[in-house]
C-alpha positions as a Markdown table, in Angstrom:
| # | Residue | x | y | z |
|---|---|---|---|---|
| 1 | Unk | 6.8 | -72.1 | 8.9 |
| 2 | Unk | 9.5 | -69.8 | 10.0 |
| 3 | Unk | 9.4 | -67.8 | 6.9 |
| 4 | Unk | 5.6 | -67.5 | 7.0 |
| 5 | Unk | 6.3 | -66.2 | 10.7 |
| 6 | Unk | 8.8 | -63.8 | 9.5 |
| 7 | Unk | 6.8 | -62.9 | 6.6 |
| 8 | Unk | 3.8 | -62.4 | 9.3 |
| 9 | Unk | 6.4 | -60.5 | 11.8 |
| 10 | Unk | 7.3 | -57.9 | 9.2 |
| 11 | Unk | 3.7 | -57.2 | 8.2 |
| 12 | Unk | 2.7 | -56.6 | 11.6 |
| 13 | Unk | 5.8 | -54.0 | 11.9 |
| 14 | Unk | 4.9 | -52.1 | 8.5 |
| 15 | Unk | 1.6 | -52.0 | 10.0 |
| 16 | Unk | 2.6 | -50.5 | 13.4 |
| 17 | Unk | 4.8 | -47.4 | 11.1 |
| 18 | Unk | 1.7 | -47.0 | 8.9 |
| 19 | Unk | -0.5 | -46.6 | 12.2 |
| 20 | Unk | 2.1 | -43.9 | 13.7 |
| 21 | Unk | 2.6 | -42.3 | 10.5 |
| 22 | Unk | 0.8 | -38.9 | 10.7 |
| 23 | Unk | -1.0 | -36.5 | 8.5 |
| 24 | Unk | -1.4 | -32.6 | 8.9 |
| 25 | Unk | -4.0 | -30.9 | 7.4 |
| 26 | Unk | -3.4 | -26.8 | 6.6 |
| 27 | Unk | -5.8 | -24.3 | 6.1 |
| 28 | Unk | -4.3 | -21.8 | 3.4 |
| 29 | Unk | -4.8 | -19.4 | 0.4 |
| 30 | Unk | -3.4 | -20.0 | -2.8 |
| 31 | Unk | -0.2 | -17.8 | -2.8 |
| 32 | Unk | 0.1 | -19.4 | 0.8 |
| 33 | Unk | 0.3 | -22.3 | -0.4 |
| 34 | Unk | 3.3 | -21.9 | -3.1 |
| 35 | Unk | 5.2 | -20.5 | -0.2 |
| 36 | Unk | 5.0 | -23.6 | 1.8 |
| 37 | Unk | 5.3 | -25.7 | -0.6 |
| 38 | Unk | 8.9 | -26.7 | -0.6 |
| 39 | Unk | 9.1 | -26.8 | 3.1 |
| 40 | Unk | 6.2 | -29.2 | 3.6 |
| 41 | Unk | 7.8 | -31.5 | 1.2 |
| 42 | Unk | 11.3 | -31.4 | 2.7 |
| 43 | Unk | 9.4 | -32.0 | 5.9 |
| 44 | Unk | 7.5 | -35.6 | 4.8 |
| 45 | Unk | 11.0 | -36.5 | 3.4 |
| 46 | Unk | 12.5 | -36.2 | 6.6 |
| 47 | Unk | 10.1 | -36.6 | 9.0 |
| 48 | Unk | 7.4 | -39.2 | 7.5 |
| 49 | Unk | 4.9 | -37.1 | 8.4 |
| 50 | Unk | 2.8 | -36.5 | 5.5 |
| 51 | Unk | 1.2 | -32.9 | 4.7 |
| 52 | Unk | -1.7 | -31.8 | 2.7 |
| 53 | Unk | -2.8 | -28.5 | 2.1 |
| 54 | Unk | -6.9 | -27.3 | 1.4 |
| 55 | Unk | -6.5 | -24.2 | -0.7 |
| 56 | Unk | -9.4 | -21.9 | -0.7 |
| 57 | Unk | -9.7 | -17.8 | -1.7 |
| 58 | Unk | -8.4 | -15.0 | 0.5 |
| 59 | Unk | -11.9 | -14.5 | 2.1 |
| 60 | Unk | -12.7 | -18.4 | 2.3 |
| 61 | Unk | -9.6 | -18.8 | 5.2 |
| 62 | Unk | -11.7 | -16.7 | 7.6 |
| 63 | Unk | -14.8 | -18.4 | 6.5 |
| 64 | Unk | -13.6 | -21.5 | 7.0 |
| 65 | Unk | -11.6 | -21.5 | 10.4 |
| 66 | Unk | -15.0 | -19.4 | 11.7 |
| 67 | Unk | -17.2 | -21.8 | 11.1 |
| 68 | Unk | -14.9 | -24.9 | 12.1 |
| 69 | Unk | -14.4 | -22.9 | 15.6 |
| 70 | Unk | -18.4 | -22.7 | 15.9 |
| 71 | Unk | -18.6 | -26.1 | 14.9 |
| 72 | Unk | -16.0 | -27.3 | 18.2 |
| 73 | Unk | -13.9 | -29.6 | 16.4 |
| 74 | Unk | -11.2 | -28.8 | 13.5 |
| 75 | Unk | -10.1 | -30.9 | 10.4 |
| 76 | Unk | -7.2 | -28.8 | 10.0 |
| 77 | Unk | -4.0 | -29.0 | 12.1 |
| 78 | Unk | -2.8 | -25.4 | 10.9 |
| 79 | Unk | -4.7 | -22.6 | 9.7 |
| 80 | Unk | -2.7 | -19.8 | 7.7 |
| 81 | Unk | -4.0 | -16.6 | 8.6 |
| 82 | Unk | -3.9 | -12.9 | 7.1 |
| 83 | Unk | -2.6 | -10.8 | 10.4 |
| 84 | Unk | -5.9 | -8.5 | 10.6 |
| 85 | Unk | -7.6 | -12.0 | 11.8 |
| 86 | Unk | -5.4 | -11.8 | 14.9 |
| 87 | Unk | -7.5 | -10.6 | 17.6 |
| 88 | Unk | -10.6 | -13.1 | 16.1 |
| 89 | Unk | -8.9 | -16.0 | 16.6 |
| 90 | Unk | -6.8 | -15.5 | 19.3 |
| 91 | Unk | -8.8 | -17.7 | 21.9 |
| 92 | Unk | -9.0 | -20.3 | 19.7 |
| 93 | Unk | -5.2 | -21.2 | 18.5 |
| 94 | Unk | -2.7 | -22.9 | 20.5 |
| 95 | Unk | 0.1 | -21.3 | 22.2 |
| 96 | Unk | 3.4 | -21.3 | 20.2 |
| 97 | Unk | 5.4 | -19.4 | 22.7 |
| 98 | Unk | 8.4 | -22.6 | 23.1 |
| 99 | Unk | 8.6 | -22.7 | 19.4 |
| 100 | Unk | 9.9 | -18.4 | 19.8 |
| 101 | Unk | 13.6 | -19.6 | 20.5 |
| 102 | Unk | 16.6 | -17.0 | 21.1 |
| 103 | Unk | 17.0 | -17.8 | 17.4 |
| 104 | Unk | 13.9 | -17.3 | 16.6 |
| 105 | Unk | 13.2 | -14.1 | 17.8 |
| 106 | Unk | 16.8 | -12.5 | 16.7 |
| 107 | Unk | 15.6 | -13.3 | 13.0 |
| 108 | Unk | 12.5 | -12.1 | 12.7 |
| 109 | Unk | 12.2 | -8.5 | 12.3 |
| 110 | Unk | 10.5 | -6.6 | 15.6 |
| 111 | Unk | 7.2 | -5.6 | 14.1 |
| 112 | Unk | 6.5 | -9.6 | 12.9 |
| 113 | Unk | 7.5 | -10.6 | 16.5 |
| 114 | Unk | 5.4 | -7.9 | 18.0 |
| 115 | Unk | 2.5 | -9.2 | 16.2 |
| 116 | Unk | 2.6 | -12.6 | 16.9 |
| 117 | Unk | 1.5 | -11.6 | 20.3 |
| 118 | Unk | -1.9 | -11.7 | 21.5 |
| 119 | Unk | -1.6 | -10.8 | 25.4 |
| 120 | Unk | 0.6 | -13.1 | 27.0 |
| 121 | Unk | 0.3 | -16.0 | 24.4 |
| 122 | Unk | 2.5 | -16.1 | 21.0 |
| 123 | Unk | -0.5 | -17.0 | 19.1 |
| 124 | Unk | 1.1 | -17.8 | 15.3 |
| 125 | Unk | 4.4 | -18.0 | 13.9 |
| 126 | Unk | 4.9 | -15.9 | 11.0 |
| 127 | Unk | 5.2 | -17.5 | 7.8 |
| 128 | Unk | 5.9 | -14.8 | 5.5 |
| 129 | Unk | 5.6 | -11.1 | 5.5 |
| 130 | Unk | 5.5 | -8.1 | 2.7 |
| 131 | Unk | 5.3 | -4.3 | 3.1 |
| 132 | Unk | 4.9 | -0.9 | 0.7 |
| 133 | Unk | 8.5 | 0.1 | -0.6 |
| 134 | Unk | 9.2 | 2.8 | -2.9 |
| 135 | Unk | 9.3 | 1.7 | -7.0 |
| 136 | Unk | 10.5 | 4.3 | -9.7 |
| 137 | Unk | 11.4 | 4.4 | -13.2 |
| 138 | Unk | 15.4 | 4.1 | -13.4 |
| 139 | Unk | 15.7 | 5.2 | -16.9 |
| 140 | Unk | 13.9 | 8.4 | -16.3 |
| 141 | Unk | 15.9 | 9.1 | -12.9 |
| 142 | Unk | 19.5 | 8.2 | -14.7 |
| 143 | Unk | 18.7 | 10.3 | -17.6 |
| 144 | Unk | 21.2 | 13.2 | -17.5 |
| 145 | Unk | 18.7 | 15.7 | -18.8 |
| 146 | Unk | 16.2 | 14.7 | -16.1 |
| 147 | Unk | 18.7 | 15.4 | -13.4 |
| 148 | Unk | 19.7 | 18.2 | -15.1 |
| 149 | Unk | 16.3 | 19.9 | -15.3 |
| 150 | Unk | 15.2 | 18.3 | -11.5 |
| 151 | Unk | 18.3 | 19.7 | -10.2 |
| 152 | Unk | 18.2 | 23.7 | -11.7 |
| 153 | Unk | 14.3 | 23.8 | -10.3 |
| 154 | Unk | 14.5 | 22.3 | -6.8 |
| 155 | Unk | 18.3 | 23.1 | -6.2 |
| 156 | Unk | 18.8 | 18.9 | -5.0 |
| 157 | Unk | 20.2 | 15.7 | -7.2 |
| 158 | Unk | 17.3 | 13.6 | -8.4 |
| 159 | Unk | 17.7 | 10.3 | -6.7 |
| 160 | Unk | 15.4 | 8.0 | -5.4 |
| 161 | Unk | 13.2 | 9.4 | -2.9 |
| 162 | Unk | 14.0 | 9.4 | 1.1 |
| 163 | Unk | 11.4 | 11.8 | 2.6 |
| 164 | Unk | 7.8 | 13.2 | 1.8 |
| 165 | Unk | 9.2 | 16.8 | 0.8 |
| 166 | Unk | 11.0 | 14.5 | -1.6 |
| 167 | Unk | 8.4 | 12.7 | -3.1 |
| 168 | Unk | 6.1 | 15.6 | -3.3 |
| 169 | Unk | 9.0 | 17.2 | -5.5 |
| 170 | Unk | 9.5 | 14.4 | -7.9 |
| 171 | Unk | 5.7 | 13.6 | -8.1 |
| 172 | Unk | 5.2 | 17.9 | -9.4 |
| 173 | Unk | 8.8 | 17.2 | -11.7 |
| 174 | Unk | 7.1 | 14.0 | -13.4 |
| 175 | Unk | 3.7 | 14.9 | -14.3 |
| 176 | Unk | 3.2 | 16.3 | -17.5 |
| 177 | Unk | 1.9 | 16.3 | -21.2 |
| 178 | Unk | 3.9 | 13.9 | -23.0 |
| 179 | Unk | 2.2 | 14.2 | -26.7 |
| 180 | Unk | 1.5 | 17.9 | -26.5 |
| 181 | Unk | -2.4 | 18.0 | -26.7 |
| 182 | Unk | -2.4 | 20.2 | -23.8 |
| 183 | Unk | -3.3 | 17.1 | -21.5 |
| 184 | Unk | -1.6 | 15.7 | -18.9 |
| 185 | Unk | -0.7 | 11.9 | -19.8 |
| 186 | Unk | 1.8 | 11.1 | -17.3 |
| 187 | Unk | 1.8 | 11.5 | -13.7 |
| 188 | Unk | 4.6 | 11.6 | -11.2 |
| 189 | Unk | 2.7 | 8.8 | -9.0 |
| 190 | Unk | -0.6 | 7.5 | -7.7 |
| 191 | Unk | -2.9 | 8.3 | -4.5 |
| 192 | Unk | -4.9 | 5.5 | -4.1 |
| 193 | Unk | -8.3 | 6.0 | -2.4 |
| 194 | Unk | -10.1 | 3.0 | -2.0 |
| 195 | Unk | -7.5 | 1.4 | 0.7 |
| 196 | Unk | -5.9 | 2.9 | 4.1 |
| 197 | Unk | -3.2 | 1.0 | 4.5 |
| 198 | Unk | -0.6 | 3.8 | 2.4 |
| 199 | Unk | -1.8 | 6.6 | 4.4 |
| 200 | Unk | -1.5 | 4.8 | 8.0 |
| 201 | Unk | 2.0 | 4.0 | 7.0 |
| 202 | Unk | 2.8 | 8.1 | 6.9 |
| 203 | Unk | 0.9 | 8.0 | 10.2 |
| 204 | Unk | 3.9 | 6.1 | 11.7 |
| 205 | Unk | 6.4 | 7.8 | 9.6 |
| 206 | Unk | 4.6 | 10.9 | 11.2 |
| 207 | Unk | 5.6 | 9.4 | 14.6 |
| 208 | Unk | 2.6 | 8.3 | 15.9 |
| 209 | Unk | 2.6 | 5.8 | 18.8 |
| 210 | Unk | 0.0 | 3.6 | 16.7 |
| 211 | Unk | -2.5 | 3.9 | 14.3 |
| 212 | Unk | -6.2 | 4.5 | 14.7 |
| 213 | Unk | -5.9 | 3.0 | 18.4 |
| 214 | Unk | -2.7 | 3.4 | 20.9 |
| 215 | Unk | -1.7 | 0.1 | 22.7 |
| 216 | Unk | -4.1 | 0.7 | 25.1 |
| 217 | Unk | -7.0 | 0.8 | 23.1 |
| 218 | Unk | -7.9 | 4.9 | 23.4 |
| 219 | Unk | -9.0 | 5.9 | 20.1 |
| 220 | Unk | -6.1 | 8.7 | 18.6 |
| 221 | Unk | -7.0 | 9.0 | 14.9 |
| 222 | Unk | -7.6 | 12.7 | 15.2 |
| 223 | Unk | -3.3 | 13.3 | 17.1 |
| 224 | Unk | -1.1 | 15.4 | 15.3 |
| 225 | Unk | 1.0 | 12.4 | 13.3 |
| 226 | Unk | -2.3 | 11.2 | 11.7 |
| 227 | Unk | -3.6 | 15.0 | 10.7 |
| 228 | Unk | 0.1 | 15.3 | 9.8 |
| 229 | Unk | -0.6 | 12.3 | 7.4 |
| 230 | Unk | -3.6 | 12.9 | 5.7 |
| 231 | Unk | -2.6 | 16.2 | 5.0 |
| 232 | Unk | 0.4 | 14.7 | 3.3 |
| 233 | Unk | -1.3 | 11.8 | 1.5 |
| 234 | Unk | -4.1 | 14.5 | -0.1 |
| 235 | Unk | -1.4 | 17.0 | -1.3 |
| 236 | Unk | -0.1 | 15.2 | -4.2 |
| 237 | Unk | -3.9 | 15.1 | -5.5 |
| 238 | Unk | -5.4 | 18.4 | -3.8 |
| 239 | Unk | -2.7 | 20.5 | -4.0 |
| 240 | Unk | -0.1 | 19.4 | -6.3 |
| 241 | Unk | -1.9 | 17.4 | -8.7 |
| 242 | Unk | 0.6 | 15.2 | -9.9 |
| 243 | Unk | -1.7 | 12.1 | -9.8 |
| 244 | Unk | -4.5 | 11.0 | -11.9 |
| 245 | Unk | -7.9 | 12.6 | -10.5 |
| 246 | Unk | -10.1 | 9.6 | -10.2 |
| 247 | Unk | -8.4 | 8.9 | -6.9 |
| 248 | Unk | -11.4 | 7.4 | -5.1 |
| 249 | Unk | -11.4 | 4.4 | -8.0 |
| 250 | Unk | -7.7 | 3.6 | -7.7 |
| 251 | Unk | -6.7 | 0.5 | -5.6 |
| 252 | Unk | -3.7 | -1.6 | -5.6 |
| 253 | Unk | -4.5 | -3.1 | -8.9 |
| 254 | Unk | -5.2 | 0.3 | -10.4 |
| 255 | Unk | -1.6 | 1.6 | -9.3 |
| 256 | Unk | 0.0 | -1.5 | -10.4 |
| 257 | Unk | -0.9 | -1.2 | -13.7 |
| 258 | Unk | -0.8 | 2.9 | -14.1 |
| 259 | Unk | 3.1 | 2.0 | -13.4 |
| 260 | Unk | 2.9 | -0.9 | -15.8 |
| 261 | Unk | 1.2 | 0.9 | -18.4 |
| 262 | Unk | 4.1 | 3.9 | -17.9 |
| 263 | Unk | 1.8 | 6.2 | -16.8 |
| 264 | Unk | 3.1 | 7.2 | -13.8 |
| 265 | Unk | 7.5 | 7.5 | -12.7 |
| 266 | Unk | 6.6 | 6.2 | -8.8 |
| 267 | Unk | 4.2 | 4.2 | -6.7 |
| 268 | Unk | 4.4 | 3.1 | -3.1 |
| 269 | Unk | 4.0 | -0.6 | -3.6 |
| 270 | Unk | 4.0 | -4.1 | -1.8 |
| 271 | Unk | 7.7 | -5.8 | -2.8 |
| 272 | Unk | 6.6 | -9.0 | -3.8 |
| 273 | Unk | 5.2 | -7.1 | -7.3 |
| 274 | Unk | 9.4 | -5.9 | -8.2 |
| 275 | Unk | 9.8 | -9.9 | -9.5 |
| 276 | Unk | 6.6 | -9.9 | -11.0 |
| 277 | Unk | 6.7 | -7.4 | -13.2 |
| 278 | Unk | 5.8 | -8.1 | -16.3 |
| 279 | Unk | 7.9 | -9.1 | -19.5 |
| 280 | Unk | 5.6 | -7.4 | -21.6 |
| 281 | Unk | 5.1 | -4.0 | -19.6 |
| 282 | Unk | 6.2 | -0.6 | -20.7 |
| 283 | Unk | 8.4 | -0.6 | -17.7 |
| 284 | Unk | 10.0 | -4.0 | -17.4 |
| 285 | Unk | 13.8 | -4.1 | -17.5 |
| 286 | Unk | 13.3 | 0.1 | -15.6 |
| 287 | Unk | 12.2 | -0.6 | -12.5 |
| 288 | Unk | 14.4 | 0.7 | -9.3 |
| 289 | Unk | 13.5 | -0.2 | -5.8 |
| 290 | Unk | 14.0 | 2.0 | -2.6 |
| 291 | Unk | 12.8 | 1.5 | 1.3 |
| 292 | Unk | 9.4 | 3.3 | 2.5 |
| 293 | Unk | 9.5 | 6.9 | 2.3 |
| 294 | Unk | 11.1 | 8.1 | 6.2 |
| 295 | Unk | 8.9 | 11.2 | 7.7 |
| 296 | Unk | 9.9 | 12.3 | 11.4 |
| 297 | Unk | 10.1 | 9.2 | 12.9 |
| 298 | Unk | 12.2 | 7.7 | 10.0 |
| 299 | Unk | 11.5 | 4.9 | 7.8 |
| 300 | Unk | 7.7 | 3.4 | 8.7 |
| 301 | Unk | 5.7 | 0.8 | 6.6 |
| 302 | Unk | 2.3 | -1.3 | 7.7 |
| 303 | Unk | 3.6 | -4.5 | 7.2 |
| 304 | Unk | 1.6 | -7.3 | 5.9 |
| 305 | Unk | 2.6 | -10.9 | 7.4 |
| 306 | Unk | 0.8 | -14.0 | 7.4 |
| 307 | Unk | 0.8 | -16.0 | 10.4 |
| 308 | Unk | 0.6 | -20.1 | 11.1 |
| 309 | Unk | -1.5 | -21.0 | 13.8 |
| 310 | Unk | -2.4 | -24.1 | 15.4 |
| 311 | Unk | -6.6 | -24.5 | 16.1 |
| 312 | Unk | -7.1 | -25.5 | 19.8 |
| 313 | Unk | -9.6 | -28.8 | 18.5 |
| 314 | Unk | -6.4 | -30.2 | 16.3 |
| 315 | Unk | -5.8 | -33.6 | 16.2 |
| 316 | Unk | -2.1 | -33.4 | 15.8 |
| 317 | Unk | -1.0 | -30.5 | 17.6 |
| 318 | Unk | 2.3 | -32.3 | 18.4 |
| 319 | Unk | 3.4 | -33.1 | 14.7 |
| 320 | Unk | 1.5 | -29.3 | 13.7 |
| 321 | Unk | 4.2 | -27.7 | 15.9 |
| 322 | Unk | 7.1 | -29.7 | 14.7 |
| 323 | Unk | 6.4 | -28.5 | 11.3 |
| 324 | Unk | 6.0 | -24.9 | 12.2 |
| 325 | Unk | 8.7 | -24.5 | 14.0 |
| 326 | Unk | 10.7 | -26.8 | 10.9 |
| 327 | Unk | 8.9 | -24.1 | 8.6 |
| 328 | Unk | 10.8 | -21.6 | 10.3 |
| 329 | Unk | 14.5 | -23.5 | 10.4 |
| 330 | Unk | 13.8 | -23.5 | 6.3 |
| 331 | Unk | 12.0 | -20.3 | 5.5 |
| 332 | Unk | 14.3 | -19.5 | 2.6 |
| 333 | Unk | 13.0 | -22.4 | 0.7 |
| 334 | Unk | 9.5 | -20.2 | -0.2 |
| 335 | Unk | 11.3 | -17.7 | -1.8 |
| 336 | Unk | 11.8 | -19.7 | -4.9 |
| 337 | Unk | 8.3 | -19.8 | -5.0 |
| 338 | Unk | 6.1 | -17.6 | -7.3 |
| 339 | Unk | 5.6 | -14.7 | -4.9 |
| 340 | Unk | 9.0 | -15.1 | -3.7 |
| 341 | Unk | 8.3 | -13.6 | -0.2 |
| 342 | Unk | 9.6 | -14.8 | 3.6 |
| 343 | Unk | 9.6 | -14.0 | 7.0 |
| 344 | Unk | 13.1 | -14.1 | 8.6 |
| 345 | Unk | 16.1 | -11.7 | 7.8 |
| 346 | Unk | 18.2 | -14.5 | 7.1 |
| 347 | Unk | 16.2 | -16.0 | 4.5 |
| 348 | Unk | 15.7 | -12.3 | 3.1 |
| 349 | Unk | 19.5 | -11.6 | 3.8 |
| 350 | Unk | 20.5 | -15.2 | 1.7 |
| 351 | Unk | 18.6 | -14.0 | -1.6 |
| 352 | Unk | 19.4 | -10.0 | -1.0 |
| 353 | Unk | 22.8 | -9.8 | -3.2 |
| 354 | Unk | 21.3 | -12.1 | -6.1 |
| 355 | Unk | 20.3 | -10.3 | -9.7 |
| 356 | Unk | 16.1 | -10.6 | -9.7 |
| 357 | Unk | 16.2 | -9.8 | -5.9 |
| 358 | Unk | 16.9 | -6.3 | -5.9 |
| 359 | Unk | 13.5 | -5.2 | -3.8 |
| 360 | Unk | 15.1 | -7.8 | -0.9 |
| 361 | Unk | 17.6 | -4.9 | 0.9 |
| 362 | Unk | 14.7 | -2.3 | 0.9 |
| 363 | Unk | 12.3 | -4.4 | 2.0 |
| 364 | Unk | 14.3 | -5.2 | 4.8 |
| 365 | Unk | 15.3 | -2.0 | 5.7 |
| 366 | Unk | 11.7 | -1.0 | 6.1 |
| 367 | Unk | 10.4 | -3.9 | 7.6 |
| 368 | Unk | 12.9 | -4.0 | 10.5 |
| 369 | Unk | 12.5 | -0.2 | 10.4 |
| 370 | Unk | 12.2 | 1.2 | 14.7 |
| 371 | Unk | 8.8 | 2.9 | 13.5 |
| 372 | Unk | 7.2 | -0.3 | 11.4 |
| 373 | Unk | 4.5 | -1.3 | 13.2 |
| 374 | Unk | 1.2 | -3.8 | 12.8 |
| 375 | Unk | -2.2 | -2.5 | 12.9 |
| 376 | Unk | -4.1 | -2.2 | 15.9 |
| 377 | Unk | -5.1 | -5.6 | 17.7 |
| 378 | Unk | -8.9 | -5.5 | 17.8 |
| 379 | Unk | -11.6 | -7.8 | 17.1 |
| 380 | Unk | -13.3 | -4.9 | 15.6 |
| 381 | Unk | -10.7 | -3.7 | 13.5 |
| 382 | Unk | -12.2 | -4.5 | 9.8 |
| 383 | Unk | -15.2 | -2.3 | 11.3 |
| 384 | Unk | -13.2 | 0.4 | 12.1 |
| 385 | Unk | -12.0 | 0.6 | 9.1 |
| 386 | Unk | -14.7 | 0.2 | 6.6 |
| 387 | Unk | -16.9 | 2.5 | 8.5 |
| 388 | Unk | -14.6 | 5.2 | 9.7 |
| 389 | Unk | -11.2 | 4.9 | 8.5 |
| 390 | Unk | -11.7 | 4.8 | 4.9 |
| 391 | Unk | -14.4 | 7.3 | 4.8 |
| 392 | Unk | -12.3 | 9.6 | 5.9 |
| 393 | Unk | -9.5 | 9.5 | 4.2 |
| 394 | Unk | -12.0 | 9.6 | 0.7 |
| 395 | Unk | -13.5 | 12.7 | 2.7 |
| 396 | Unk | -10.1 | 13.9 | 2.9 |
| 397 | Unk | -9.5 | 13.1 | -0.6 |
| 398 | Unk | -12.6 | 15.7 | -1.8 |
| 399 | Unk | -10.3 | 18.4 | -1.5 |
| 400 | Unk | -13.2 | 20.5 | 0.4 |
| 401 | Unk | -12.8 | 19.0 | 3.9 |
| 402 | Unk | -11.2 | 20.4 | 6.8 |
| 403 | Unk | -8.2 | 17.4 | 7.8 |
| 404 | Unk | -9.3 | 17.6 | 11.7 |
| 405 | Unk | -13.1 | 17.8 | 11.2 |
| 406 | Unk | -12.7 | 14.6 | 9.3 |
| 407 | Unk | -10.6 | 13.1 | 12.1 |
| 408 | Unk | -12.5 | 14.2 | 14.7 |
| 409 | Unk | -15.6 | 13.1 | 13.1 |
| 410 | Unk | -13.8 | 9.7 | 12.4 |
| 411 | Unk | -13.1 | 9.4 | 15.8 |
| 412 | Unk | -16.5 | 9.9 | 17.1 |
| 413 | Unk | -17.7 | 7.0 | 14.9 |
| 414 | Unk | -14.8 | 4.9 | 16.1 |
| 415 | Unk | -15.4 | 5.7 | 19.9 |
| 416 | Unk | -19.1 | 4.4 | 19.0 |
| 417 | Unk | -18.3 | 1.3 | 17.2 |
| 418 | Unk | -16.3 | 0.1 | 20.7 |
| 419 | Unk | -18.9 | 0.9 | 22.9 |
């Protein structure tokens, strides 16, 4: 009898730990997913508490957490999110502001902290972050008869580049007919015309207190940094022609492979793509790394962090936030990962010296940069961009446009989309 007590008593107690044992549910896109990965499991191991991640597409996060928010209850306990989505779901997310410790905050670089603020409420704790940094072929800039020939026609050393008057240089240097058909074949870099994001990072390197908006919300497209800017970003195709003409067709995948393909010695790129170069490519085994191009202000990049949040109609808020803030504590474990990226300097800082990890320093440099800065914090922001951004930077890109009639046009159709 007492063992069938005993054997009763311990069945009861299993019970009890299976009834206090706790899932969380997370809300993430694929590459999101392989970054978290490792932590989440480390976390069951040592905490019991199980996690499961739903993996959907890019666009199918912000479907998703919408319609769960319209719905009033939540079946996820933490929803990844891209940082544009910041301003549309900042009513609707816990606040993590306890989890931002002394630590915390001295490890994350400023613009990521920044960010993470919507008003007075730290609304998401970042998870991982990427910006633009400068690739270039290192067998054509260690060649002695490229630095040679750079050298005798611009009167500096061809290294990697550091300022716009640089790029410019080595863009003109580059381009040229490689098989002597009288064609040009290779290019000294890209412009790519069917994305912002490259040209609002010269408007900080420009110095401008923001971009598009200022932190009070005035509209400032049309100051002197962003003309500054767009003149810049439109000279390598308009006036220099060291890029490939179809401008208005390239996009990130577009640039990525022209530098793949070896058609091009430089693109401003997002790090993560330095370890995923391909074994196969023209360029593997060539590529060099450098931080963001620096224009008045210095060193400036957009940067482009993801953020864990907590939905206000979670179940388990309490286990949600002790695995984003142990997410945090281990951020270096998502670097083994696939896309390799993090979000604190000593995760970045413990892989930086390691052979494979080369785009690490730079990437650094230009994310903890004094003029990196996030995108404006608007609800309205994707509109914005689609219908006044973009267009005028492709109007830009014409070559036939005047620079401040575009902006101040842009502007105008800004100033209308808030009101």
């Amino acid at each position: 009898m007492k063992k069938l007590l005993g054997a009763s008593a311990l069945a009861l107690i299993f019970m009890a730990a299976a009834a206090k044992a706790e899932t969380i549910n997370i809300l993430v896109e694929g590459g999101g997913e392989m970054l978290q990965k490792a932590a989440a499991e480390k976390f069951t191991k040592e905490t019991g508490i199980e996690v499961k991640f739903t993996i959907v597409p890019y666009q199918g996060v912000f479907d998703k957490f919408s319609a769960e928010i319209a719905s009033g209850s939540s079946a996820f306990d933490i929803v990844a999110i891209d940082v544009v989505w910041k301003a549309k779901f900042a009513s609707h997310v816990e606040d993590l502001s306890p989890l931002f410790t002394d630590a915390v905050r001295k490890d994350l670089p400023p613009a990521l902290l920044a960010d993470a603020k919507v008003g007075d409420k730290m609304i998401g704790m970042p998870a991982w972050a990427n910006a633009e940094i400068v690739f270039y072929r290192k067998d054509l800039f260690d060649k002695p008869e490229e630095k040679e020939a750079f050298q005798a026609k611009f009167g500096y050393p061809l290294a990697p580049p550091k300022t716009w008057q640089q790029w410019r240089d080595m863009a003109k240097y580059f381009t040229r007919d490689t098989d002597g058909d009288g064609k040009v074949d290779f290019w000294g870099t890209d412009t790519i015309g069917t994305f912002s994001e490259e040209w609002m990072a010269h408007v900080l390197q420009a110095g401008s207190p923001g971009v598009i908006l200022d932190k009070a919300g005035n509209v400032i497209i049309d100051n002197e940094a962003h003309k500054k800017a767009l003149e810049f970003y439109i000279a390598p195709h308009c006036t220099d022609h060291s890029v490939p003409d179809n401008v208005n067709e390239i996009g990130w995948g577009e640039a990525q492979n022209l530098f793949y393909q070896g058609k091009t010695a430089m693109m401003k790129f997002w790090a993560h793509a330095y370890k995923m170069t391909p074994e196969d490519s023209k360029v593997s085994g060539k590529v060099g790394v450098a931080p963001m191009l620096a224009g008045d202000a210095g060193i400036a990049a957009i940067p482009g962090p993801w953020y864990n949040v907590i939905p206000s109609a979670s179940q388990h808020k309490d286990a949600a936030k002790k695995f984003i803030a142990f997410a945090i504590a281990n951020n270096g474990l998502g670097i083994e990962a696939k896309l390799g990226l993090a979000a604190t300097n000593s995760a970045y800082n413990s892989y930086a010296g390691k052979p494979g990890y080369e785009h690490f320093k730079p990437l650094l440099e230009t994310l903890g940069a004094p003029a990196t800065q996030g995108r404006p914090m608007n609800e309205k922001y994707q509109e914005i961009v689609d219908e006044a951004v973009l267009p005028a930077v492709q109007q830009a890109l014409t070559c036939k446009a005047d620079v401040g009639d575009v902006l101040t046009e842009a502007k105008e159709t800004i100033e209308d989309i808030l009101n």
